[in-house]
N, C-alpha and C positions, 0 to 999 in steps of 0.2 A: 317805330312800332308803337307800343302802349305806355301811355306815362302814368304808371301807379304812383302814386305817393304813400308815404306811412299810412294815414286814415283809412285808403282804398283797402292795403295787404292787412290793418288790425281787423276790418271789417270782415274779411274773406277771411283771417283765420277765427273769429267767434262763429260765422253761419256754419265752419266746414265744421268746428269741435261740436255746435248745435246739432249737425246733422249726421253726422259721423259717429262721433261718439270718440271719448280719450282713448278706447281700446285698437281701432283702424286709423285713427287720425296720425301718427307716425309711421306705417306700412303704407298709407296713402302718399303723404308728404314724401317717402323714397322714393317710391315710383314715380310719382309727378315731379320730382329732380331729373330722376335720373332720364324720363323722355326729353324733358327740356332741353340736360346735357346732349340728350343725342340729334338733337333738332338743331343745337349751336354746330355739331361738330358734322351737320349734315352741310347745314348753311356756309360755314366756313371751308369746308372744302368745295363747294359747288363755287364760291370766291374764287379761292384760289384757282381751278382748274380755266374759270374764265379768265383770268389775267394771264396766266401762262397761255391759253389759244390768243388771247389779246397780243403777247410779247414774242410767240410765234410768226404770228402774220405781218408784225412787224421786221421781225427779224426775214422772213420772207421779200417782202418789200425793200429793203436795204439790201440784202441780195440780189435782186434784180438788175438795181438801180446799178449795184456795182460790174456785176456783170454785163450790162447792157455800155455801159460805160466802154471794157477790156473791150467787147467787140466792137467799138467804136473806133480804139486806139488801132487795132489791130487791122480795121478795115484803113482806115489812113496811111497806114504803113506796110503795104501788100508784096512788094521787094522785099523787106527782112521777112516776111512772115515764111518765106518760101526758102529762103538762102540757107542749105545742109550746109556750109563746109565744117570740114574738121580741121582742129585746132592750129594746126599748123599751117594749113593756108592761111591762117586770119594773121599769123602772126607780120610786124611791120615788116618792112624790105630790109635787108641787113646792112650795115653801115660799115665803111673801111674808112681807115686814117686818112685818106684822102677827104673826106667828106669834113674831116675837124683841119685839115689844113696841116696835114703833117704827110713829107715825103719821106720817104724812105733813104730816097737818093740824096736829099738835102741834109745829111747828118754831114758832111763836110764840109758845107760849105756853110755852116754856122746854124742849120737851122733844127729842129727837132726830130728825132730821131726813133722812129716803132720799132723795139726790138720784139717780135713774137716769141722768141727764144727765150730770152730772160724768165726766171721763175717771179711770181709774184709773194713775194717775200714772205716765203714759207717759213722761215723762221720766225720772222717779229709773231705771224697768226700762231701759229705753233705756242710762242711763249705766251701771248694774250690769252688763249683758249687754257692754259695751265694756271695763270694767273688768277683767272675767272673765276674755275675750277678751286683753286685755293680760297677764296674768299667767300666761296658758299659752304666751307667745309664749318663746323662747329668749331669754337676756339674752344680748348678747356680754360677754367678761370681757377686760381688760387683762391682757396677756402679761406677764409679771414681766421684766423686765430683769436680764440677768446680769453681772455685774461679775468682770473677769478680774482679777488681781494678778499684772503683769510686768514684770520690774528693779526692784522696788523701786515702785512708782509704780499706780495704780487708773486700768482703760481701760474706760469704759462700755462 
């Protein structure tokens, strides 16, 4: 904008106290602040309102880009795009001890044995889940005892 220097501002304030006079010369000086203030505070938000439409249309653009992108993926992959099932179709094929190499019928004859019957060691989980339990509980802690030294002599 304008580059005044000291010389330039002492000059414009003797013509304005010349022509003014010492009695309007500080009522003038507030109001010629106080438009200037409002000319910074015009200009600084007419700033700012452009960089935000600036960082809008940006953000619009990366938007796109991304979106233009999902319907790329999507168009590539038209079989899943379609396929409803629900959860339990998806789930894998179920598996039996035959599949890990274990008979049923070969428990006598040396070889591993699936007992479905058996509990899965309700107890030991039983005691771990109480143990657990125990060790998230708060300990209490013994308060340290202070020993005062008075006359010569130790008073618990």
């Amino acid at each position: 904008m304008f580059e005044l220097g000291f010389s330039e501002l002492l000059l414009t304030g003797i013509v304005a106290l010349v022509v003014l006079g010492p009695e309007r010369l500080p009522k003038v000086a507030r109001t010629a602040g106080m438009w200037l203030g409002k000319v910074r505070r015009f200009a600084s938000g007419m700033k700012d309102e452009l960089e935000r439409q600036i960082e809008a249309a940006d953000l619009q653009e990366a938007k796109e880009g991304f979106e233009s992108a999902v319907r790329g993926v999507k168009d590539s992959l038209p079989d899943i795009q379609d396929v409803r099932m629900p959860a339990w179709e998806r789930l894998p094929p179920q598996r039996t001890p035959a599949d890990f190499g274990i008979d049923e019928a070969a428990a006598g004859q040396g070889g591993a044995a699936y007992d479905r019957t058996a509990p899965v060691h309700l107890f030991t989980l039983r005691r771990r889940a109480m143990n657990r339990r125990r060790s998230l509980r708060p300990r209490p802690h013994a308060r340290p005892k202070l020993r005062v030294r008075r006359a010569g002599r130790l008073k618990p």
